[in-house]
N, C-alpha and C positions, 0 to 999 in steps of 0.2 A: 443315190436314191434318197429322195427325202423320208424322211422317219418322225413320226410326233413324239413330243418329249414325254414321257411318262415319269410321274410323279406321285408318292405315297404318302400319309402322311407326315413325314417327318422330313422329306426328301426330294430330290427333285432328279431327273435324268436328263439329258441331252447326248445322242448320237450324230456321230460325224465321220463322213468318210473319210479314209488316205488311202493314197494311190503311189504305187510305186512305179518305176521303169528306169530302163538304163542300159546298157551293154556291160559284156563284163570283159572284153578284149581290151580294151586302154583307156574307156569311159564309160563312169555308169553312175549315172543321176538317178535319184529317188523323188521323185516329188509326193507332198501330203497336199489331198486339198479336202477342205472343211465345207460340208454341203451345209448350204444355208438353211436353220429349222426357225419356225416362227416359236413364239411363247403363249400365242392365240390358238386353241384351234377347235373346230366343228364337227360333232356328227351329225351327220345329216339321215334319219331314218323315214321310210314310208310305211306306215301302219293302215291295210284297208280297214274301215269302216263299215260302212252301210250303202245300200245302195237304192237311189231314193228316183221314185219314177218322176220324170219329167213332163209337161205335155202331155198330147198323143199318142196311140200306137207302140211302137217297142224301143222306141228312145228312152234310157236311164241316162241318172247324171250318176257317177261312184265320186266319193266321200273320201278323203285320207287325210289321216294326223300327218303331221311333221314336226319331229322334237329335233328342238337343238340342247345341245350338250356341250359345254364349254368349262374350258378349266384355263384359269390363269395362273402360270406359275411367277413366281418369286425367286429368280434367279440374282443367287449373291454377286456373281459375277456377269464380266463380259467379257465375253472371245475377242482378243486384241488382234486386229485388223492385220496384225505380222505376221499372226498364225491362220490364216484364212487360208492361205497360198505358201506351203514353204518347202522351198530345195532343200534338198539334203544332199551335197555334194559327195559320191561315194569314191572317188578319187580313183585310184589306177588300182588293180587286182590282176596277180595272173596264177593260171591252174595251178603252178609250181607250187607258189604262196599257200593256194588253198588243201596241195596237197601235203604240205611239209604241214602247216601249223592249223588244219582243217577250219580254220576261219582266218576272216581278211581284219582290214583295217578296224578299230571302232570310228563310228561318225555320228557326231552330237547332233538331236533336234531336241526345239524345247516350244511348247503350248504355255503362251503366254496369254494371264488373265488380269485384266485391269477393273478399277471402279470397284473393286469389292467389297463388301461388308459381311461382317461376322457378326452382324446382331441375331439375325435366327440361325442361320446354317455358317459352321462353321470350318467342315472339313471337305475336302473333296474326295473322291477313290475314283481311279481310271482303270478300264478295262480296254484291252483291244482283242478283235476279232475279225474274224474269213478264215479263208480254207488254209486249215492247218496240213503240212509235209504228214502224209503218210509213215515215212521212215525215219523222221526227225520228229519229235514229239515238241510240242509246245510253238514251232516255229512256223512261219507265214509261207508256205508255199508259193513259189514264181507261179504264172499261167502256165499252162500248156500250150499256149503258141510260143513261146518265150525260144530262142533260140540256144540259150544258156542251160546248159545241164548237170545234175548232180549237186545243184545248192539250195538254198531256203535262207532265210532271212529272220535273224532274232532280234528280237526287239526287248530292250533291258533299262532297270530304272537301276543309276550306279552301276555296279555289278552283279544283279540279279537279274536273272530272266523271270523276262515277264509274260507268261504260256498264254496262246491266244485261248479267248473266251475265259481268261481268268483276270482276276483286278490285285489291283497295289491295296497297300495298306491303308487307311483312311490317312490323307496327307492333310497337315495343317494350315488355313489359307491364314491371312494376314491382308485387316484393312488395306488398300488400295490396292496397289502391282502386286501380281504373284508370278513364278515362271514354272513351269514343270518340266524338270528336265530329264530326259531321256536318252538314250543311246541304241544304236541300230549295227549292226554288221553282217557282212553275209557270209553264209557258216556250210561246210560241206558235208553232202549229204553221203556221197558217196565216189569215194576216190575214182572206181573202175569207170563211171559214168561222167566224169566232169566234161565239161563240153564249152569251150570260151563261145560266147555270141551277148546279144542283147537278151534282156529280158524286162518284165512288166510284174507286178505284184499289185492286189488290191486291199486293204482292210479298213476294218473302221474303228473307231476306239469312241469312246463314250464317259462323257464327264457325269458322276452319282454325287450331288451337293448333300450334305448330311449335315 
């Protein structure tokens, strides 16, 4: 879903989906992909007027404003073309695993930002967000067609989780390449329910330039 970047005055926002999916029998890929936002954009409003007779008879012509609204943002970075599209290989997991040590592997992704400059904004803060587990608090709920059951997926900066709809700490960026690196694993909700099969997850996570 595209989304307009919203910006305040000190700051700047850009949201981006990631999408999950996988199996969790002997393979199960995560993929993130980053929905393309422009740094352009329009409201487009119809405001009636007046309405002014035309001619003869009961022909009017009606009257309408149209304002345009435009904000151009100042984005210190830019979304490096590696993180547009990125697997996250979640490698082999079984019930056993997730029932002995209630989560599986960690497995690295990292949002890489290039070209940047720190002459006005110099910090980033990332949030991520979707439908959080009901009985797991903070962590990314699979779908409900997903064939895999009794898990959720956390998603963590180092080793702190990072609860969806909440953000990192203000991270400091650094003229040119930056990376942000992150950690994901999938974590059990519930022993008596575990259920190996595939499954899918969706959220978005959102860069705040400060």
């Amino acid at each position: 879903m595209r989304q307009s970047p919203a910006m305040s005055r000190n700051s700047s926002s850009y949201v981006s989906t990631m999408t999950k999916a996988g199996t969790m029998t002997t393979r199960r890929r995560t993929a993130i992909r980053r929905a393309v936002h422009g740094v352009l954009w329009a409201h487009l409003m119809s405001l009636p007027a007046s309405a002014a007779t035309s001619g003869s008879g009961n022909a009017q012509d009606y009257v309408y404003d149209v304002g345009f609204h435009v904000r151009v943002v100042d984005s210190p970075c830019v979304l490096s073309s590696d993180s547009e599209n990125i697997d996250v290989d979640m490698g082999e997991e079984s019930t056993r695993t997730l029932q002995t040590n209630q989560a599986g592997e960690w497995r690295d992704f990292t949002i890489a930002l290039t070209q940047c400059s720190t002459e006005t904004l110099k910090d980033v803060v990332v949030s991520f967000s979707g439908k959080e587990n009901t009985a797991l608090a903070g962590r990314l709920a699979i779908d409900s067609g997903s064939v895999a059951k009794g898990v959720a997926i956390g998603i963590y900066r180092a080793d702190q989780l990072l609860p969806l709809n909440g953000k990192t700490g203000q991270i400091p960026l650094f003229d040119g390449d930056n990376r942000l690196d992150f950690r994901a694993r999938l974590e059990t909700v519930s022993v008596e329910s575990l259920a190996a099969g595939s499954y899918s997850a969706t959220a978005h996570f959102t860069l705040s330039y400060q």
